[in-house]
C-alpha positions in Angstrom: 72.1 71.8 97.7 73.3 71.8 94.3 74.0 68.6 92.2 76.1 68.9 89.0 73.1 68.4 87.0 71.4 71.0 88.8 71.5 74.4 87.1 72.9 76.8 89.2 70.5 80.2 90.0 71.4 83.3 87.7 72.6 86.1 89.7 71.1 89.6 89.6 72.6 92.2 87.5 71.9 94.6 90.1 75.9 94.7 91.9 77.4 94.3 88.6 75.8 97.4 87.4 76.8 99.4 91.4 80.1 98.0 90.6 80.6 99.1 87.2 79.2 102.6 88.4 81.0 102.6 90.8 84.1 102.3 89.1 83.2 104.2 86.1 82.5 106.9 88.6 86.5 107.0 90.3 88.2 106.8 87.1 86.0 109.7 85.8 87.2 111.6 89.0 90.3 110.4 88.6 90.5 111.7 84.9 88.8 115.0 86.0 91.8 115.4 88.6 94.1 115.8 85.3 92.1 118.7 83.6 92.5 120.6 87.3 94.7 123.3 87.3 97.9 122.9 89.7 96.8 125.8 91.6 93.4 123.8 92.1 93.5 124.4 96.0 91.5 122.1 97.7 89.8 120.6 95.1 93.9 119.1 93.2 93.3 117.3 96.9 89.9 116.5 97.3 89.6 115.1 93.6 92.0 111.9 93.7 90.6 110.9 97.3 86.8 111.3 96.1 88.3 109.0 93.4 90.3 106.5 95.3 87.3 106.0 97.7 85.3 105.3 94.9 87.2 102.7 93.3 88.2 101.1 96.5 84.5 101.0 97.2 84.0 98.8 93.9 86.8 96.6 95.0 85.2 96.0 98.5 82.0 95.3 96.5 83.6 92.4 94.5 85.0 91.2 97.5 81.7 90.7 99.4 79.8 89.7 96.1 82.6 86.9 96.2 82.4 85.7 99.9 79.1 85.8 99.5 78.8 83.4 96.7 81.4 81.5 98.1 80.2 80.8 101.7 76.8 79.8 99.9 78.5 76.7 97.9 78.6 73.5 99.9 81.9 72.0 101.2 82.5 69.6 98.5 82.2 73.0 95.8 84.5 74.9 97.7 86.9 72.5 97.8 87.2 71.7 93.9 90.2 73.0 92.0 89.0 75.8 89.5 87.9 74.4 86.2 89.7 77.7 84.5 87.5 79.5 81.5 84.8 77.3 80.0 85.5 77.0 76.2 
């Protein structure tokens, strides 16, 4: 259980780095979808999905990072207002 003089545990960088590749990874998909020809065929459709189901996959990987850290803090934590950005 965590006091507030208790320092909290540093996270791993290892889902922030996922995430950012992740997302990186659809909006370079995305961005290749514009240098396509029209006539691409199947690829001017397969592009923007590859890429939407990569970002979305980096959005459902913040959301579990964030239950996750949430459903570890204790009652009285969770039900604190938010202090906003530390100064």
């Amino acid at each position: 259980m965590n006091t507030p003089n208790t320092p909290r545990p540093s996270r791993s960088g290892g889902s922030m780095k996922v995430f950012l590749a992740l997302l990186f990874g659809g909006l370079a998909v995305l961005a290749l979808r514009v240098f396509t020809a029209p006539d691409g065929g199947f690829f001017t459709m397969l592009l923007p999905v590859l890429g939407g189901a990569l970002v979305a996959a980096a959005i459902a990987l913040l959301v579990v990072r964030e239950r996750r850290e949430r459903k570890a803090m204790t009652e009285s934590e969770r039900n604190q207002p938010d202090q906003g950005m530390p100064l």
